[in-house]
N, C-alpha and C positions, 0 to 999 in steps of 0.2 A: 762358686767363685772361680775355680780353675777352668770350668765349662768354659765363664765367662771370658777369660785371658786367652785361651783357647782358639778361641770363635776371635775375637776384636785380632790378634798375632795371623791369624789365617785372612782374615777381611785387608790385614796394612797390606800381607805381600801380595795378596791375589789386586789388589787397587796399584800396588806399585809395578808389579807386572805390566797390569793391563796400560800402565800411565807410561811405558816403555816401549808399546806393544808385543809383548813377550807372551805368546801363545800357548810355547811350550811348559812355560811355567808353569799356565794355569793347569796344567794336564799334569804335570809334578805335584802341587797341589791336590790337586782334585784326580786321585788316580782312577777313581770309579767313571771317568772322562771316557776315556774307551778302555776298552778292556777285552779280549780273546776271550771268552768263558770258556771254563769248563764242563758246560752242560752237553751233557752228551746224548743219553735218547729220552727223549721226553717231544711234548707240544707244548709249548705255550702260546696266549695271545700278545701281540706285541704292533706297535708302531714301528713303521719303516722308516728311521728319519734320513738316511740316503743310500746309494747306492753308487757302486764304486766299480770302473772295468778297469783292474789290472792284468796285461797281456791276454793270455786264455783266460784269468779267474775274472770271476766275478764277486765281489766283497757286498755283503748287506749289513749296515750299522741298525741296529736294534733296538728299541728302546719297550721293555716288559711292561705287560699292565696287566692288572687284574680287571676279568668280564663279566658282568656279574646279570641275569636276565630272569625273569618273573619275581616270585615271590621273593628270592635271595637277594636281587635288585634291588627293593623295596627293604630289606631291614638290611642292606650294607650305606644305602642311602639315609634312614633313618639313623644309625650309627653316627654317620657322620655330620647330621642336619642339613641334607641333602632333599631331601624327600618332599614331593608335593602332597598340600592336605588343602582339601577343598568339601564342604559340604551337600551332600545332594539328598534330598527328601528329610532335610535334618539328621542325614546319618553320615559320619564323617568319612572322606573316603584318602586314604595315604595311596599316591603312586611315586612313580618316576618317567618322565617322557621318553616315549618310543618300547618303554617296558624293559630297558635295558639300563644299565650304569656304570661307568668306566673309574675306576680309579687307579692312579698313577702316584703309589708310594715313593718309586724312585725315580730318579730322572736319571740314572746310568744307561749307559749308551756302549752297548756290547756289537762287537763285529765278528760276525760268520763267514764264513765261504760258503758258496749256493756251490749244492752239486751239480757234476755237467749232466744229470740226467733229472734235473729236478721238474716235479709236476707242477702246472700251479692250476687251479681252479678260482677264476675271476667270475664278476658280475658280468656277465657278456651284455652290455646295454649300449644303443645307440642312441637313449637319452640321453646319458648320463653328462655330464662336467666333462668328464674327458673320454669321448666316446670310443671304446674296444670290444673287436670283433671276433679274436683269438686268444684262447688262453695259453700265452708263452712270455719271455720275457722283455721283451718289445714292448708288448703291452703292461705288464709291470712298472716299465719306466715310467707308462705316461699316466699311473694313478696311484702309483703308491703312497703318496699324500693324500690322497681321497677318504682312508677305510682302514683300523685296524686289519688284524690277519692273525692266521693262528699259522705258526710256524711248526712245522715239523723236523727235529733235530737230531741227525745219528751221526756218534760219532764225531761229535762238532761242526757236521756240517749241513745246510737246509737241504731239504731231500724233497719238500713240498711246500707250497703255499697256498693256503684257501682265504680268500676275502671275507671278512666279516659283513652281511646282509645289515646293516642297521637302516630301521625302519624311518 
């Protein structure tokens, strides 16, 4: 029941906010909005939802996912009722398309500073959507909506970027 008061008290002021257009609010509200992590050295997989040039720095907003590929793909999909099943020879067959599975518990949105000597390793492709030819951050700008990426993190700040290959 308090859940409930809870949740409806958060929905009035984030709907009053927005009926203001009061931005900040929602980010008072919702503090996991942006947030500096303190994650320090680790990798994770994450979405790039933008990127930012302040004077010298470069700021990347982050958004974590979990990537889950073969057989783990296949029972994190099944978990969730995800999972394709389809029969072949009468024997039933569970996948997930492309053999891979994305799931996105949180929708926080953490911001890093890229180091100035940061690596990145792209899909170097002149098919692609947004075709690039160099791995730097140039090329960064023009696909980072394209492709998860495993981030590399010391220190709090990205030291590397690698493209996620999904098939």
């Amino acid at each position: 029941m308090k859940s409930n008061i809870f949740k409806l008290l958060f929905l009035q002021q984030f709907l009053f906010a927005c009926f203001l257009g009061d931005t900040q609010s929602h980010k008072r509200l919702n503090p996991s909005y942006i947030d500096s992590s303190s994650t320090k050295d680790t990798s994770v997989y994450a979405y790039i939802t933008s990127i930012k040039k302040e004077s010298n720095d470069v700021l990347l907003f982050v958004d974590f996912i979990q990537y889950y590929s073969n057989e783990e793909a296949i029972v994190k999909a099944k978990e969730r009722g995800d999972a394709d099943t389809f029969y072949k020879d009468g024997k039933m067959i569970i996948s997930v398309p492309g053999d891979y599975y994305i799931v996105n518990e949180s929708k926080r949105i953490r911001k890093f500073y890229l180091s100035q000597n940061a690596k990145f390793s792209l899909q170097l492709n002149h098919d692609r959507q947004h075709p690039i030819s160099e791995n730097s951050l140039n090329s960064l700008l023009k696909i980072y909506k394209d492709s998860p990426f495993i981030l590399h993190i010391f220190e709090n700040k990205i030291t590397s970027i690698n493209e996620v290959l999904l098939p």
